[in-house]
C-alpha positions in Angstrom: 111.6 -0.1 151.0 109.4 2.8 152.4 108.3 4.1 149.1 108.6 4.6 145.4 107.2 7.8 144.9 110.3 8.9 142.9 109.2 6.3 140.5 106.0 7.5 140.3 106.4 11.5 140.9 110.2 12.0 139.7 109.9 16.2 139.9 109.8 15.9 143.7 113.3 14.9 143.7 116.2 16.5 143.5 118.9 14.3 140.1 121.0 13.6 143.0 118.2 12.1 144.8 117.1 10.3 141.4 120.7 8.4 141.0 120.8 7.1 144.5 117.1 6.0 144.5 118.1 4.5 141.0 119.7 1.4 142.3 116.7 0.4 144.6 114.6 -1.3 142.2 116.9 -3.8 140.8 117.9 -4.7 144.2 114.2 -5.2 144.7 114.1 -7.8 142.3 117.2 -9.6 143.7 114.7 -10.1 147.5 113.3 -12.6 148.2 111.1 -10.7 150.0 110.4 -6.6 150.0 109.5 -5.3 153.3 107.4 -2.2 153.0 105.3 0.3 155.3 101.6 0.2 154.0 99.0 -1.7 151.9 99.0 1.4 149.7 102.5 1.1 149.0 102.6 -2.6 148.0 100.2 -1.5 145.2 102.4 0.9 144.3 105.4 -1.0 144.4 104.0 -3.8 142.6 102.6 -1.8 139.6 105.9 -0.3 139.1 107.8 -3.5 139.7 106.7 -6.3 137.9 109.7 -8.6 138.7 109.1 -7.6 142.5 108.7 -11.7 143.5 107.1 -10.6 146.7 106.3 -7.3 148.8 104.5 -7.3 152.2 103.5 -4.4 154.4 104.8 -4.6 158.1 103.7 -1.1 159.1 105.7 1.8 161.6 105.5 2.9 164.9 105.5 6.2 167.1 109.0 6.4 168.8 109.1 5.7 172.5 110.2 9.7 173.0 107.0 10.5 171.8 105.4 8.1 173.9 102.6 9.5 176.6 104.8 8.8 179.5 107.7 10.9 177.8 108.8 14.3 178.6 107.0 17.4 177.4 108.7 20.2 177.0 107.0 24.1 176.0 108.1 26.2 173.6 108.7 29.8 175.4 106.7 32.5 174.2 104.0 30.2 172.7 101.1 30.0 174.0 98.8 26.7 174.6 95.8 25.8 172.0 97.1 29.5 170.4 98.6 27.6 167.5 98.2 25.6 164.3 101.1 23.0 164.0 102.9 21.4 160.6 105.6 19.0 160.9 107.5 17.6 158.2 111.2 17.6 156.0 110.8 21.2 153.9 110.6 19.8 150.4 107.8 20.3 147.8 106.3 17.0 148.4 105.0 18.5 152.2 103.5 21.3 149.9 103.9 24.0 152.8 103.2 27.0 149.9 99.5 25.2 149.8 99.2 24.6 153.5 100.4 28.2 154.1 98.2 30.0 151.8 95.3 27.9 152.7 95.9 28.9 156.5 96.6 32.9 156.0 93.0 32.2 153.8 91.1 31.0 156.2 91.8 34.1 158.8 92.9 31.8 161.6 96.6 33.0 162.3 98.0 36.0 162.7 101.0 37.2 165.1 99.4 35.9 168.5 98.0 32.5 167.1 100.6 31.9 164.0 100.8 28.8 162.2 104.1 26.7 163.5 106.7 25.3 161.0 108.7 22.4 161.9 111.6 20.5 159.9 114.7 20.9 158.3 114.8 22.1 155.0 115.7 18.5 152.5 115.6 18.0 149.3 114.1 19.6 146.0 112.6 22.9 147.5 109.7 24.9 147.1 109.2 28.4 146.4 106.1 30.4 148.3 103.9 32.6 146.9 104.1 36.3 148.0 101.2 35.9 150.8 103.1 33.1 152.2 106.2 35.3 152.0 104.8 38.1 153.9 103.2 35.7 156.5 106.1 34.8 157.6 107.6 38.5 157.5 104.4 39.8 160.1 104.8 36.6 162.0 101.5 34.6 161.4 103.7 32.0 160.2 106.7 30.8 162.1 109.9 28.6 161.3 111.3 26.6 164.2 113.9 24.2 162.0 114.6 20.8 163.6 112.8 20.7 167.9 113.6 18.2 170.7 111.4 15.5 170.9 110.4 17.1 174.2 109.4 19.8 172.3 107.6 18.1 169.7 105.5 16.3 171.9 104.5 19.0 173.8 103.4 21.3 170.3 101.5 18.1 169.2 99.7 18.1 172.5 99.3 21.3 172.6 98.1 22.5 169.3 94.8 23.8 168.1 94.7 21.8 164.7 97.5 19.7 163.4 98.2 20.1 159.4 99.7 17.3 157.2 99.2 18.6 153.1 101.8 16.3 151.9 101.1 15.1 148.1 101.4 11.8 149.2 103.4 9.7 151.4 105.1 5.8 151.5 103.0 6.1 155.3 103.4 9.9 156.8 104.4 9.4 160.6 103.7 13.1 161.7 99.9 12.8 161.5 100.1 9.8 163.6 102.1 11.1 166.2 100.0 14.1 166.5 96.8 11.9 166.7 98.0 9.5 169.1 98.9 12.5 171.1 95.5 13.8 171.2 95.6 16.8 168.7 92.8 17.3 166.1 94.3 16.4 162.5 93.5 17.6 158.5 95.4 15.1 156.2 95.4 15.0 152.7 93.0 13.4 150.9 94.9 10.6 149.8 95.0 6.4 150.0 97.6 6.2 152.2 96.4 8.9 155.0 92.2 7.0 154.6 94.2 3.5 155.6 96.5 5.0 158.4 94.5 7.7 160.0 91.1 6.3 158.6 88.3 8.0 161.3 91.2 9.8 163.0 91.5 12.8 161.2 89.8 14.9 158.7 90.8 15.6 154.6 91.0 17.8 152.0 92.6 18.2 148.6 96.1 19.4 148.9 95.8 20.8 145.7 92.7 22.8 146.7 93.6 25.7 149.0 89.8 26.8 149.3 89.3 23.5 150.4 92.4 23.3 152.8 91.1 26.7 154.2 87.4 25.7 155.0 88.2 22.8 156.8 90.6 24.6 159.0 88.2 26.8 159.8 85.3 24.7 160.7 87.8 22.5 162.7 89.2 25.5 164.2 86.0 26.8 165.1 84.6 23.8 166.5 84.4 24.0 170.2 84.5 20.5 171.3 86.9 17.7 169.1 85.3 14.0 170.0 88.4 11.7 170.4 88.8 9.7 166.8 90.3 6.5 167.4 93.0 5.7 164.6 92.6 2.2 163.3 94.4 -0.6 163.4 96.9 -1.2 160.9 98.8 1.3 163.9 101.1 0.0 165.7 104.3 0.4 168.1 107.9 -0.2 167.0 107.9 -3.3 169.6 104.8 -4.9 167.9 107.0 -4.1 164.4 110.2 -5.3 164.9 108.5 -9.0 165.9 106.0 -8.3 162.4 109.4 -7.6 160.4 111.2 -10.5 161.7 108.5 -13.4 161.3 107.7 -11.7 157.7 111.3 -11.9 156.8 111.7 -15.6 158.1 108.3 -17.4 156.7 
């Protein structure tokens, strides 16, 4: 079970969405066992599921096409450390109208360094504000849909500040990826991003686009970004495959 957030936060989802993720939760309480990805998520599975018998974090990993031996492959026309970077499925949940007017605030993009959009468009959608709209008409802000791995590896490398201003998240793999990768990363200030990123990146409230904007422009504007080790509740799909399977079997 990654998450329950359409128990707790029903509006993101779209009613088709609701009736599928309907039938999870009674077969929840039919397991034995409930394999989920973070500590924050059991919490939130077991306040909302009383009759959950038992629920036990086994993590996620990076995937091995995103690993740092794997190929990198440039986006033409686009220049490196020129960009900020935001990857993630287009829903309201990622809260892109935020993340955009907080970036267009903060005066760091315009045409030559834009802000870089990356995902498919999925679920309940989100409608941006008339900055954000004509952002994207001058071309500080730019849509590249669904990218290679290749090519998603080598804008995480590549980028000047990675931005992940989801509302919350069952884990939230992007930020990861982008840390592990080296890149310089503001989360949202939220449970699940302190326990998977914890020292690894810096935060601010999604729902505070003063706040988004400052931080990206004192990250932005710092010259040097020390290395922030992410912690270790991280781990590779190997190292999670064996943690699912001995979970599953004790």
């Amino acid at each position: 079970m990654h998450d329950v957030l359409f128990q707790t936060n029903p509006r993101w989802f779209t009613p088709a969405e609701r009736l599928y993720l309907s039938l999870l939760p009674p077969l929840m309480t039919r397991a034995s066992r409930v394999l989920t990805s973070s500590q924050n998520e059991v919490r939130r599975i077991r306040s909302h599921n009383r009759r959950v018998r038992d629920v036990q974090a086994v993590g996620l990993g990076i995937a091995a096409s995103l690993g740092q031996d794997a190929l990198a492959e440039p986006v033409p026309g686009l220049q490196a450390q020129s960009f900020l970077l935001t990857v993630g499925r287009l829903n309201v949940r990622k809260n892109l109208r935020n993340t955009i007017e907080a970036a267009v605030q903060s005066g760091t993009i315009n045409v030559t360094k834009p802000l870089i959009v990356v995902g498919a468009a999925s679920g309940r959608g989100e409608q941006l504000s008339a900055r954000a709209e004509a952002a994207v008409a001058e071309g500080s802000v730019r849509f590249l849909g669904s990218v290679s791995d290749a090519t998603l590896r080598w804008l995480y490398e590549h980028c000047r500040l990675f931005l992940f201003l989801s509302l919350d998240e069952g884990w939230g793999l992007p930020p990861l990826e982008a840390a592990n990768l080296g890149a310089t990363v503001l989360a949202s200030d939220r449970p699940v991003f302190h326990e998977t990123l914890g020292t690894g990146a810096a935060y601010a409230d999604p729902q505070d686009v003063a706040a988004i904007a400052d931080q990206i422009t004192a990250l932005v504007s710092a010259r040097q970004h020390p290395p922030m080790p992410l912690p270790s509740t991280f781990i590779g799909w190997h190292r999670l495959v064996e943690t699912a399977r001995r979970t599953a079997t004790d």
